[in-house]
C-alpha positions in Angstrom: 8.5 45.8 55.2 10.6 43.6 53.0 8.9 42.1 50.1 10.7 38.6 49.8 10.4 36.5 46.8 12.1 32.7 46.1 14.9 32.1 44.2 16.2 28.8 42.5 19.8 28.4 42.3 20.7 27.6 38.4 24.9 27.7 38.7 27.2 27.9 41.7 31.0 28.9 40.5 33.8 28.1 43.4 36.6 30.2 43.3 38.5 28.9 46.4 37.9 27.4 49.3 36.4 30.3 50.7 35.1 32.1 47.6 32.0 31.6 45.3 29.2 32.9 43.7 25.8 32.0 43.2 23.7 32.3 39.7 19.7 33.1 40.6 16.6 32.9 38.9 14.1 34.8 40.4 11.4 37.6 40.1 12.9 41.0 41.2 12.1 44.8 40.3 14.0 46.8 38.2 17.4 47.6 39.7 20.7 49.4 38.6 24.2 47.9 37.9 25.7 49.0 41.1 22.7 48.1 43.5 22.5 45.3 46.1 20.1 43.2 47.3 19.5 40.9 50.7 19.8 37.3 50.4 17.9 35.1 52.9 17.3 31.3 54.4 14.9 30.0 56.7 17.4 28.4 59.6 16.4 26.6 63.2 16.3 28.9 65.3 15.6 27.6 68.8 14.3 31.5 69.9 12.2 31.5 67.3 8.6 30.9 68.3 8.0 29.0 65.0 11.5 27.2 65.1 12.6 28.8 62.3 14.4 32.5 61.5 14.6 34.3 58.6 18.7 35.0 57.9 19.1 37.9 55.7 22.6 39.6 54.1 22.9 42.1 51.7 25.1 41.1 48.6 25.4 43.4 45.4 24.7 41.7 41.8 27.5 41.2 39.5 25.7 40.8 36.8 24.4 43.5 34.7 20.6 44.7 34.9 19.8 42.8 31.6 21.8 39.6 32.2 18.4 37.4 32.7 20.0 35.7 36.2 21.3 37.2 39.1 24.7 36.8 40.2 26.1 37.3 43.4 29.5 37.2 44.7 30.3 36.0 48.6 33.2 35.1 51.0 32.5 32.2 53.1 32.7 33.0 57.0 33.3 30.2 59.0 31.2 30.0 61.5 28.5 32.9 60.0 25.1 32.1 60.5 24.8 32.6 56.5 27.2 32.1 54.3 27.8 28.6 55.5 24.3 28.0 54.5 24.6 29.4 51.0 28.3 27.9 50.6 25.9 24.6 50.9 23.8 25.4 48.3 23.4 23.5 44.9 21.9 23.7 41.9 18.1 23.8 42.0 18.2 24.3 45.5 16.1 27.5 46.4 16.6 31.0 48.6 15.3 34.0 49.5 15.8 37.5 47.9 14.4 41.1 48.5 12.4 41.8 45.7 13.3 45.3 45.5 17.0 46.8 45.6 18.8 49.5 46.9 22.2 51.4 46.9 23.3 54.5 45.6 26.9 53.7 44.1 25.3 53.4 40.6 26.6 55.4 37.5 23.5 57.7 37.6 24.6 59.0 41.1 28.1 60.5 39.5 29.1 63.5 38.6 30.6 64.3 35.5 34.2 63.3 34.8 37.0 62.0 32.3 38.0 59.2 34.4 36.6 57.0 36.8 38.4 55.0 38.9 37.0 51.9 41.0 38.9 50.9 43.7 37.6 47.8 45.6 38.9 45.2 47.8 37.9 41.3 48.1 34.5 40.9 47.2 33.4 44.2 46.6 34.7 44.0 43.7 31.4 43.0 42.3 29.3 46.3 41.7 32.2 47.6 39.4 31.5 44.4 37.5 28.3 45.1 37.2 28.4 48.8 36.1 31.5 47.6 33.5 29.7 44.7 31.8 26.1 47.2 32.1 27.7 48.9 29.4 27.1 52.7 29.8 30.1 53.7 31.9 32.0 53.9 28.7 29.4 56.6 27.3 30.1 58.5 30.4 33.9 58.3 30.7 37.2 58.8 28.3 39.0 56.5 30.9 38.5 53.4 33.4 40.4 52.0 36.0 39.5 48.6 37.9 41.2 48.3 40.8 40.9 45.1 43.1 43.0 44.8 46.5 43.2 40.4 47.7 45.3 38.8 50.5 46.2 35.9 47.9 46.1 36.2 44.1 44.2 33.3 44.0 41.5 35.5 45.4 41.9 37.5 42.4 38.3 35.9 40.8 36.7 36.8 37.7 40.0 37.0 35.0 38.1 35.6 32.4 35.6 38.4 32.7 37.6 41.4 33.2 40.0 40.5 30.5 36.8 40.6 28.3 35.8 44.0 29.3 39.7 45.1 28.6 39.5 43.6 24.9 35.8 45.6 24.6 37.7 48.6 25.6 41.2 48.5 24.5 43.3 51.4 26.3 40.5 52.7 28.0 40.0 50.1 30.5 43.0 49.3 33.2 43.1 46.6 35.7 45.2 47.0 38.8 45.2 43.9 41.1 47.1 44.5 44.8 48.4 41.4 46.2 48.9 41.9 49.9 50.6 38.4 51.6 52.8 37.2 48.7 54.6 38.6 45.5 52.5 38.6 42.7 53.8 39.9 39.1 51.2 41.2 37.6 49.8 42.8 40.3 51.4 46.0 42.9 52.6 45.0 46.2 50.8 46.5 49.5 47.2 48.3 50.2 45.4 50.6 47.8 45.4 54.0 50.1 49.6 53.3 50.5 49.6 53.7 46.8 47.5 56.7 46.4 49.4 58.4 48.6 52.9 57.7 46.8 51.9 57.5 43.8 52.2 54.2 42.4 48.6 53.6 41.8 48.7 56.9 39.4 51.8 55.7 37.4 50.6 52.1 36.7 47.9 53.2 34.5 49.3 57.0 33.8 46.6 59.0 34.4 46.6 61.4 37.4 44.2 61.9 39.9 42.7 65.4 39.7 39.7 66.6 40.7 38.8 68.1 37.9 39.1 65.1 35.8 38.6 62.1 37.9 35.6 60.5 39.7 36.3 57.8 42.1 34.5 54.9 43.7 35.2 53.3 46.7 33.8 49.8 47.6 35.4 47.3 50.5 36.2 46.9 53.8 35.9 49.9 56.0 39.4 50.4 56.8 40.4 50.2 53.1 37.6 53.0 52.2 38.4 55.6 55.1 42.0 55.4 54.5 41.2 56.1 51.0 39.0 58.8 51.0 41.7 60.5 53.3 44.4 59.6 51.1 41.9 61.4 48.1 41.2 63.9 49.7 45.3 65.1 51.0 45.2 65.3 47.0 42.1 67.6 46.9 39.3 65.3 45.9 36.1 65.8 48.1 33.6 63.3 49.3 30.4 63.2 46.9 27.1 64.2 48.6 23.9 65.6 46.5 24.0 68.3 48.1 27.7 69.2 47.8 29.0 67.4 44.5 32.3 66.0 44.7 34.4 63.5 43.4 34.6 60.3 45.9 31.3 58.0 46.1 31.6 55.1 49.0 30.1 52.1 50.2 31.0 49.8 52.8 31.0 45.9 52.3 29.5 45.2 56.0 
């Protein structure tokens, strides 16, 4: 049974419209950068027998383990029976949180490798934040690429964070935005599995994807993560399971 502990909002940061993320204070257990918990509010609920329902989403934290707040990144769904709750939320207003994490698409899970590339898309981008600014990816690997696939390239959130994490790792960390419904020039046109499979991804950072060198990552929309574990693996990479170690680790964002 879930062990559910209060929260109290201390910062809310809108990115767009639809974008924002919420800064917590509250009492959790240990967890890894990586890991996600569930966030929850007490709605009406008119099938409830006490009026009220418990409304619970998981959302993985941004911030690293240490940071001293928890930070988490969401999309606002118009008509959700969440996140226009949360998207309401202010500072000092108070929420729900599972007390204990989960997820397995934390550093400790990953086999060895020189490089390890992240590819994400919207806001899934936010456990590869986590691990990056956690610190001890760069123990593990020579070389990191950060990729993040958006509709818009306003919806290309965080800058101020990632460029600090490219000036803490000068020419070892590489950040590869995709900008799917408008021409953006820092970013490469089109989907993330289009450009594994020609190449582009690969010649915008110059390294190459080989499984003997490489670990990837994969966190996003479902569509986005199939097509690119079968894009990986038409170049010999191999899903990662503990009991067959490979080079492609997944999560789906809902």
């Amino acid at each position: 049974m879930t062990d559910w502990v209060e929260g109290r909002v201390i910062e809310v940061i809108r990115w767009s419209e639809q974008l924002f993320s919420l800064r917590v204070e509250a009492d959790l257990a240990p967890y890894e950068a990586g890991q996600f918990t569930r966030l929850a509010l007490l709605l009406p609920s008119a099938d409830a027998p006490s009026g009220v329902e418990r409304v619970a989403h998981a959302y993985s934290f941004v911030n690293p383990p240490n940071a001293g707040f928890h930070e988490f990144y969401i999309v606002l769904i118009p008509g959700g029976r969440l996140t226009p709750h949360l998207h309401r939320l202010a500072v000092g207003d108070t929420l729900q949180l599972a007390r204990q994490a989960s997820g397995f698409l934390t550093l400790n899970e990953l086999p060895a490798g020189r490089d390890l590339w992240m590819l994400s898309t919207g806001t899934a981008i936010g456990p590869f934040l986590s691990i990056l600014a956690e610190g001890a990816v760069a123990d593990r690997f020579e070389q990191m690429v950060l990729v993040h696939g958006v509709r818009w390239g306003a919806e290309l959130s965080y800058q101020s964070l990632i460029h600090e994490l490219m000036a803490r790792w000068p020419g070892r960390l590489h950040y590869v935005p995709f900008v799917t419904r408008e021409a953006w020039p820092e970013g490469l046109a089109g989907r993330i599995p289009a450009a594994i499979l020609d190449g582009r991804l690969e010649q915008a950072v110059g390294l190459s994807l080989q499984p003997e060198l490489s670990q990837v990552m994969l966190c996003g929309n479902p569509a986005m993560v199939k097509a690119s574990l079968d894009a990986l693996q038409s170049r010999g990479l191999s899903k990662h399971l503990r009991r067959a170690p490979g080079q492609v680790s997944m999560e789906n964002y809902w």
